[in-house]
Every structure is written in C-alpha cells, then in structure tokens.
C-alpha positions as CSV (number, residue, x, y, z in Angstrom):
1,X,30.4,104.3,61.5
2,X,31.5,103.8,58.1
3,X,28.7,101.7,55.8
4,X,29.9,99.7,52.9
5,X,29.2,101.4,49.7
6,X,29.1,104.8,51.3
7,X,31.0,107.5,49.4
8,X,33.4,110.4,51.6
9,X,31.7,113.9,50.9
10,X,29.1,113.3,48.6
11,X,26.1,113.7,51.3
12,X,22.6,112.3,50.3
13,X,22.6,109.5,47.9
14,X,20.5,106.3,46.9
15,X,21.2,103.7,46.8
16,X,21.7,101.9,43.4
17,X,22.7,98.9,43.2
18,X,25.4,99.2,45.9
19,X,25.2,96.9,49.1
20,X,25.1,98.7,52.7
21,X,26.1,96.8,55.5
22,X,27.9,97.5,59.1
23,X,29.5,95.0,61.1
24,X,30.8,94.3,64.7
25,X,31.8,92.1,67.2
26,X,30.5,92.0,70.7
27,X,31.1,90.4,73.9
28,X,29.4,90.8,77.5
29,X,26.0,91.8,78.7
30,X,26.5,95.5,78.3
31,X,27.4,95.3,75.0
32,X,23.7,94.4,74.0
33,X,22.5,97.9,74.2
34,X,25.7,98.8,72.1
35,X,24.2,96.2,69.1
36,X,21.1,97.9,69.5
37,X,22.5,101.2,69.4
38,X,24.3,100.3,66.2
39,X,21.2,98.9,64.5
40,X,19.4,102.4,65.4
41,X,22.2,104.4,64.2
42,X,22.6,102.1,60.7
43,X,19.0,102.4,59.7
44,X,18.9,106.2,60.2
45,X,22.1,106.5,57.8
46,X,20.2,104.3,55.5
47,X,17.6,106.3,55.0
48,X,18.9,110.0,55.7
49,X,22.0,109.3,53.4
50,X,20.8,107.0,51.0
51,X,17.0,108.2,51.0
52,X,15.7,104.5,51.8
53,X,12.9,105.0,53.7
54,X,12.9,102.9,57.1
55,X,9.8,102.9,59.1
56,X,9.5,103.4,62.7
57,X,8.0,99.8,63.0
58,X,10.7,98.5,61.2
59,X,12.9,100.8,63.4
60,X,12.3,99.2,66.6
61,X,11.4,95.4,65.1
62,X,15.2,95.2,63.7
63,X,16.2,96.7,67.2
64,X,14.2,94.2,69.0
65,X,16.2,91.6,66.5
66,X,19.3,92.6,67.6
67,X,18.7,92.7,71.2
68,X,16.9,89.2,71.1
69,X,19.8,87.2,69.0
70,X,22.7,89.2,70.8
71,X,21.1,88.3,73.8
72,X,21.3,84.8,73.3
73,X,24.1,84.5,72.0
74,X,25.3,86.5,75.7
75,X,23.4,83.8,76.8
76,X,24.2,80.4,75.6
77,X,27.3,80.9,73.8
78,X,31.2,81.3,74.7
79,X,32.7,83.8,73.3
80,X,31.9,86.7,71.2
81,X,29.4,87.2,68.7
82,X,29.4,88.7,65.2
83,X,26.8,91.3,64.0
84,X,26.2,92.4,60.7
85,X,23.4,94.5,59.7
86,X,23.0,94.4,55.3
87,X,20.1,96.4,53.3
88,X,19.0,93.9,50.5
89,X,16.2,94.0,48.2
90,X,14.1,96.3,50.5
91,X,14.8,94.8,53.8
92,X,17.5,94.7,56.5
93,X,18.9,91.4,56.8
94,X,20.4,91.0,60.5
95,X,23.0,88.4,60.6
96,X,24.6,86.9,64.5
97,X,27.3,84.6,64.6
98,X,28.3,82.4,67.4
99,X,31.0,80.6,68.5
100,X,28.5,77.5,69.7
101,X,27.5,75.2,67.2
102,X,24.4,73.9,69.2
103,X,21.4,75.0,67.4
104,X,19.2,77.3,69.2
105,X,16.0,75.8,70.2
106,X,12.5,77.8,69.1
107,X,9.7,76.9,71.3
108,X,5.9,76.7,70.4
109,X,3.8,79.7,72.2
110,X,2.9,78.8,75.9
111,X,1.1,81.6,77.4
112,X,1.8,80.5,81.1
113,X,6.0,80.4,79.8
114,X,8.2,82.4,82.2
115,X,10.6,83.6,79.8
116,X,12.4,81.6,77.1
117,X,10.3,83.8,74.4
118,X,12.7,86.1,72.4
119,X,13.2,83.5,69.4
120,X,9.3,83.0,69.1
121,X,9.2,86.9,68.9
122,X,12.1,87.3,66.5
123,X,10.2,84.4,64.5
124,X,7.0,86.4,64.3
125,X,8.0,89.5,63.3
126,X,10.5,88.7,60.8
127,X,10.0,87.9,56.7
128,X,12.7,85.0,57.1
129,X,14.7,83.5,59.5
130,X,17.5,80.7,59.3
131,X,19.9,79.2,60.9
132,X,23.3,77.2,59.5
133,X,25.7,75.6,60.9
134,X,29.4,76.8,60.1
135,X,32.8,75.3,60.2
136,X,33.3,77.0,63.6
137,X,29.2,77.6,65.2
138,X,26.4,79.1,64.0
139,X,24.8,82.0,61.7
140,X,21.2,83.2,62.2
141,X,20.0,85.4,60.1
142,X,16.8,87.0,59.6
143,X,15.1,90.1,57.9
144,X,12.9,92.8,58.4
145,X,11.1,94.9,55.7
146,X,12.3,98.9,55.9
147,X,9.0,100.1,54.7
148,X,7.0,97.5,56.9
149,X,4.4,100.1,59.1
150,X,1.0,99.8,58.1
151,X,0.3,103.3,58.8
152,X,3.2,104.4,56.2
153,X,5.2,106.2,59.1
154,X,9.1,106.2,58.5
155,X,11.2,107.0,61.0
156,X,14.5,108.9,61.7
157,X,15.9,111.8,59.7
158,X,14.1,113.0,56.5
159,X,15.8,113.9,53.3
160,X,16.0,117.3,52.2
C-alpha cells in the first residue's frame, strides 16, 4: 500500500502538514473483510511511519466503520463502492461512496430490533458523520479520533 504523502526510503517520519490517505474500490461480500483489512493496515503505517499515535480503541472503532458502511453499501447498493481512509486534524476520516443515490435510513435505538443496527453504531461512536448526495449516488463520511482510548493505550507498531 502506497499512502499519499509518503516518501520512498526515508523510514519513520511525521507528519507535517502533508495529507495521508489510501483509497480503494470494492465489490462483493468477501471484499468486506478486505476494507477492514486495509483500514488495520493504514492506521498501523500511520502511526509506525509517521509516529501518529493511533489507539487500539480507535483501531477497532475505524475498523468497525469500515465494515458497517462497506457492508451496506454490499447491501443496498449496485455496484461497487469507493473507500478512502484520510488522517485530518487528528482523526481518520473514513469516506464510502455508492453508486445508489437513496439516502441511507438511520433508525432510533429499539432494543427488541433484530438487526438493522450498524448505522446507529457507526453514529455513536463517531465525532461526525454525513451524508451528500453526488452527481452519481452517495458519500458518507465520518471520523474517528486516533488518540480516542480513555486509558491512553495506542495500538500497532511503536516508533523507535
């Protein structure tokens, strides 16, 4: 994987004032542990080459993210579906496109709801999340703070 604003051979770096960002294209049902996958992958480079730190929390809360909008997209929406994972002003902003241009539907918590829950979840654990219409479908796109843990544990591969 190749980030935006990563340099060839220069090894650990922070990041200053350069944007990060991975993107890819999915399609199908198994490719939803592939987005995950990628997000994992991304924040570790963030933070073992570019010495942000990313927490665990915020490890597995952008991986939930990705699986929950990919998902949907799987879901209710023809075609493929565009990821893009950008660090910004602390956070990782997680970005899905979509082919559809019906808007997705977020409903209120019902405890005795079978299912139909991953949008209230991505809502909850997210510092923003919106949704615009495009030319051609939609773009959601939400964020998640890398240092967000409580406890102050950061995940993946320290710097040196």
């Amino acid at each position: 994987m190749e980030l935006a604003g990563q340099g060839q051979g220069e090894g650990p770096q922070l990041l200053t004032g350069r944007s990060l960002s991975v993107s890819a294209a999915f399609e199908g049902s198994e490719e939803i542990a592939a987005a995950r996958d990628l997000a994992g992958v991304f924040l570790m480079s963030v933070q073992a080459e570019h010495g942000l730190p990313v927490s665990k929390r915020a490890m597995g809360v952008v991986q939930l993210v990705v699986s929950e909008l990919v998902t949907n997209v799987h879901r209710y929406a023809p075609g493929p579906c565009l990821l893009t994972l950008e660090v910004d002003k602390g956070a990782v902003e997680v970005t899905v496109w979509d082919s559809s241009t019906t808007l997705p539907l977020v409903l209120g918590p019902d405890p005795t709801r079978i299912g139909q829950h991953g949008l209230e979840l991505v809502m909850a654990v997210c510092r923003s999340f919106e949704v615009h219409r495009e030319p051609v479908g939609k773009r959601i796109k939400t964020a998640v703070v890398l240092a967000d843990d409580p406890g102050g544990d950061a995940g993946g591969r320290q710097l040196a």
